[in-house]
C-alpha positions in Angstrom: -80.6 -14.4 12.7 -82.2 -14.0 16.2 -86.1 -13.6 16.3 -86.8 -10.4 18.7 -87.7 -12.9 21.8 -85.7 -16.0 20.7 -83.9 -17.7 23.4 -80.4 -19.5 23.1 -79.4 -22.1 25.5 -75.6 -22.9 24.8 -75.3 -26.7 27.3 -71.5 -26.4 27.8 -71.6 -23.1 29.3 -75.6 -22.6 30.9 -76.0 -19.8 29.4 -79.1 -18.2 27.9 -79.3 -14.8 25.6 -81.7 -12.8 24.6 -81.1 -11.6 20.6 -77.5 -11.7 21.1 -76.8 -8.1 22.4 -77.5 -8.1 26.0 -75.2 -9.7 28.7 -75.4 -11.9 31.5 -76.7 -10.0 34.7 -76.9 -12.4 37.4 -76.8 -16.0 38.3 -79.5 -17.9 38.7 -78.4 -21.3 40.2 -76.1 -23.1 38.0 -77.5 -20.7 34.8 -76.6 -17.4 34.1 -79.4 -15.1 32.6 -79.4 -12.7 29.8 -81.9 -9.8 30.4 -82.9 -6.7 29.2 -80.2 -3.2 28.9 -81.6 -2.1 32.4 -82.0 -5.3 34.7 -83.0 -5.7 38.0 -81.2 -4.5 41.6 -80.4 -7.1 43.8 -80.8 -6.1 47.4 -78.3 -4.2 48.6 -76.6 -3.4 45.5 -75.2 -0.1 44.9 -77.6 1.8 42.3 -74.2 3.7 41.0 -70.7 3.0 39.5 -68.5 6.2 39.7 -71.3 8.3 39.7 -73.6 7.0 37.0 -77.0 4.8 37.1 -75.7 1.0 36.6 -77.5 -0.9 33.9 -75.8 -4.2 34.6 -75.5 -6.3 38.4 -73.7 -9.1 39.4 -74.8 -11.4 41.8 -72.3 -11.4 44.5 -71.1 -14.9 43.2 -68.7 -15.7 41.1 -70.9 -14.5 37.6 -70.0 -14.2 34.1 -71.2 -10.8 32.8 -71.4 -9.3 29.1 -72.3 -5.8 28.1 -73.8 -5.1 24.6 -71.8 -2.9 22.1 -73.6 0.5 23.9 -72.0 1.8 26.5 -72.5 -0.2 29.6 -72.5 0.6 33.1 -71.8 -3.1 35.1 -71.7 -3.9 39.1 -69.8 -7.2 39.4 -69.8 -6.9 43.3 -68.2 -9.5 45.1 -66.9 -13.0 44.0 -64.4 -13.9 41.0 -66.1 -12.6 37.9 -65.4 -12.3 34.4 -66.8 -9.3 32.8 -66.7 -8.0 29.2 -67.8 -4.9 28.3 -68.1 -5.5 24.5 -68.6 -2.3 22.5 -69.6 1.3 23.5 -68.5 3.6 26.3 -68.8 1.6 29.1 -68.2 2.0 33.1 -67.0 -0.7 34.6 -66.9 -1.8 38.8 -64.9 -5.1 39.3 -65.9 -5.1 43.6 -64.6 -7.6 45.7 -62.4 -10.8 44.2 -60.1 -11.8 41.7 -61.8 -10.4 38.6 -61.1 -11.0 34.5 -61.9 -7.9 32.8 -62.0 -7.1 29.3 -62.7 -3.8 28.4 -63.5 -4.6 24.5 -63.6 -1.3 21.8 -64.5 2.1 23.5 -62.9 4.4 25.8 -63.8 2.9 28.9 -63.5 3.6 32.5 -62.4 0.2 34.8 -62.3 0.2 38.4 -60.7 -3.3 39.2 -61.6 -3.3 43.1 -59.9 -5.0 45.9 -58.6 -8.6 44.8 -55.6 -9.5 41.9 -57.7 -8.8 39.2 -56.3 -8.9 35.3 -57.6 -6.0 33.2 -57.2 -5.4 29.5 -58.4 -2.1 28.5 -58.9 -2.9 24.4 -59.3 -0.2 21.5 -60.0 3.1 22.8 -58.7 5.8 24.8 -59.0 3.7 28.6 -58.8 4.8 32.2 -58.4 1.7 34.4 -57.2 1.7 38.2 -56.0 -1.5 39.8 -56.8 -0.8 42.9 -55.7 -2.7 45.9 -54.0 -6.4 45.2 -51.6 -7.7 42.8 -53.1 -6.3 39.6 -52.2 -7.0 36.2 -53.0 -4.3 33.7 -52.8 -4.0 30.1 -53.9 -0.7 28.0 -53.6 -2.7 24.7 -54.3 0.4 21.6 -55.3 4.1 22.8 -53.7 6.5 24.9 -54.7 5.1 28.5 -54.2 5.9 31.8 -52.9 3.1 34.0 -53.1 2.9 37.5 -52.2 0.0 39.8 -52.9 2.0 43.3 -51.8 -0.5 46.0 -50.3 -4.1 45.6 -47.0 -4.9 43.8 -48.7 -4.5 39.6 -47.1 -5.4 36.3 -49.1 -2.8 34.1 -48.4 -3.3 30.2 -49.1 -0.1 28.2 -49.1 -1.8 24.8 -49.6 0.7 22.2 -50.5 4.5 22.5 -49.1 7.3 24.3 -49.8 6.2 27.8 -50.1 8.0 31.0 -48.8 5.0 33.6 -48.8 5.4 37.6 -47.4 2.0 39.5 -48.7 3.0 43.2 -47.3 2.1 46.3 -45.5 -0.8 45.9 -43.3 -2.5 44.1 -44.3 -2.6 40.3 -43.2 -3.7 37.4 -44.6 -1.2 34.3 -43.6 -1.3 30.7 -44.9 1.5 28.7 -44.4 -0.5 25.5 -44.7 1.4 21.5 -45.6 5.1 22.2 -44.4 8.4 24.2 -45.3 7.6 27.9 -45.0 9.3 30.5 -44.4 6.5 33.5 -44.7 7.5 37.2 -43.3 4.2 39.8 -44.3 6.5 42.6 -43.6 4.4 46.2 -42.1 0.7 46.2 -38.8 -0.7 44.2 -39.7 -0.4 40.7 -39.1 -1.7 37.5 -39.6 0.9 34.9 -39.1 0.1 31.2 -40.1 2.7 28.4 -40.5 0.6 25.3 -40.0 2.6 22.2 -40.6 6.0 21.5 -39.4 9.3 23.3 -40.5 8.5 27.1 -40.8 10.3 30.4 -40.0 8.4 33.1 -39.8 8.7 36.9 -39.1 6.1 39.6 -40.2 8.4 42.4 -39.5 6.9 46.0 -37.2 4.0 47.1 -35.1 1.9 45.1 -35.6 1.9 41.0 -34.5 0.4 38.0 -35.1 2.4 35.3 -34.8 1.4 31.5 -35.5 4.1 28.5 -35.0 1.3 26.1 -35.1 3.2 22.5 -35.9 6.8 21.8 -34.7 10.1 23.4 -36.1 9.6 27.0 -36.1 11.6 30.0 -34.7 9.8 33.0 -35.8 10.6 36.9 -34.6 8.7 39.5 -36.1 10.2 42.4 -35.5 9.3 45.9 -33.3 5.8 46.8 -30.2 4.3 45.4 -31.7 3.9 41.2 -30.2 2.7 38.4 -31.0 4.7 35.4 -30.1 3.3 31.9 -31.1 5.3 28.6 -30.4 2.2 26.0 -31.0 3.4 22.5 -31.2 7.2 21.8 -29.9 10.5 23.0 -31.5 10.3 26.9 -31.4 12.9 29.7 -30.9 11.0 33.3 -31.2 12.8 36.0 -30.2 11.8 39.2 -31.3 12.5 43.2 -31.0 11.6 46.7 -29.3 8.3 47.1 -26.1 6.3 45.3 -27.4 6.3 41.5 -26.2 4.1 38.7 -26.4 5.9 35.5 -25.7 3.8 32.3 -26.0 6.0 28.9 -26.1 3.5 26.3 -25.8 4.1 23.1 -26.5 7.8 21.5 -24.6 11.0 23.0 -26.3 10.6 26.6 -26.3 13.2 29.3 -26.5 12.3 33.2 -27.3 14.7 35.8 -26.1 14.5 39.6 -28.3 16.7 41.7 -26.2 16.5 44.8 -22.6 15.7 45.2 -22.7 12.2 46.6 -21.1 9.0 45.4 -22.9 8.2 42.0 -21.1 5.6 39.1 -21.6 6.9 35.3 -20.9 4.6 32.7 -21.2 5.8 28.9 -22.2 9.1 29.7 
């Protein structure tokens, strides 16, 4: 058991704490400092993330910061940081770099910032966006919204009914167990629906689209898609370009929206 003021220096890592709850807040040389919930601005730090007063800064390096299990509200700023957000609420700004984030139990709110950050959202009902660079993104339990924004992203839904937008490249998204509802938006996608009774959309350019098992709903949007419903009875629907429709398994039904060469197998 921690004393109220007792100090833990671990020799591996250079860390110190303070009673175990609060997180690291900014490097201090080779050491990184545990401080009180509401530590100190650097200069020319922002004073809010997404609209609310930040509790927790990074220094602009590369710093390892931990939030308690209260709802948090943590600056990384630039540099490649690792951030957890522990228990609680918590708000979380990735800034510049190639950030680790861990999200831990809560329904939290992650903003990866530019860099190929990988994000895992934890227990709770999460709202993470990618931003721009190659983001990896995983929702892990709760029904999370996903958003890779720009870069090519693989975003994991995991469990939950998930709410998953790629961006404008070319993603690769899994919604994994649940009922999704998947949106590739720009960019050749990879779409895959997991189980459970999905909606899914490839939106522009040139998609691969998997419902996987369950009765899914199938949009291929704009470009030359491939559509397969696997498992289930699905609904594809096809659009502009020379579609691929490929039923599966169950009593399919395919839709061509314009009269234009499309190939329908098991539909």
């Amino acid at each position: 058991m921690l004393k109220q003021k007792q100090l833990i220096k671990d020799s591996m890592t250079s860390l110190l704490t303070l009673n175990g709850l609060i997180g690291i807040v900014m490097l201090v040389g080779s050491q990184s400092l545990f401080a009180s919930q509401s530590s100190h601005r650097p200069a020319g730090a922002p004073s809010y993330c997404n609209g609310q007063r930040i509790t927790i800064w990074g220094s602009g390096r590369s710093d390892d910061l931990v939030g308690t299990q209260y709802g948090d509200v943590i600056w990384a700023g630039a540099g490649d940081d690792t951030i957890r957000g522990r228990g609680g609420n918590d708000i979380i700004c990735g800034g510049a770099g190639n950030d680790l984030i861990y999200g831990g139990n809560g329904s939290d709110l992650i903003l990866g910032g530019s860099g190929n950050d990988v994000i895992y959202g934890g227990r709770g009902n999460d709202y993470i966006v990618g931003n721009p660079g190659a983001d990896r993104i995983y929702g892990n339990q709760g029904n999370d919204y996903l958003h890779g924004s720009e870069g090519s992203d693989t975003i994991l839904g995991n469990e939950g009914a998930d709410l998953i937008q790629g961006g404008s490249q070319s993603d690769y998204i899994d919604g994994g167990l649940g009922s999704d509802r998947i949106y590739g938006d720009g960019g050749n996608d990879t779409i895959k629906g997991g189980r459970g009774n999905d909606y899914l959309h490839g939106g522009n350019d040139n998609d691969h689209i998997s419902g996987n098992s369950g009765s899914d709903r199938i949009y291929g949007g704009y470009g030359d898609d491939i559509m397969e419903g696997n498992s289930g009875r699905d609904w594809l629907f096809g659009s502009e370009g020379n579609d691929t429709f490929k039923g599966g398994s169950g009593s399919d039904v395919c839709f061509d929206k314009i009269n234009r060469q499309k190939t329908k197998i098991g539909c």
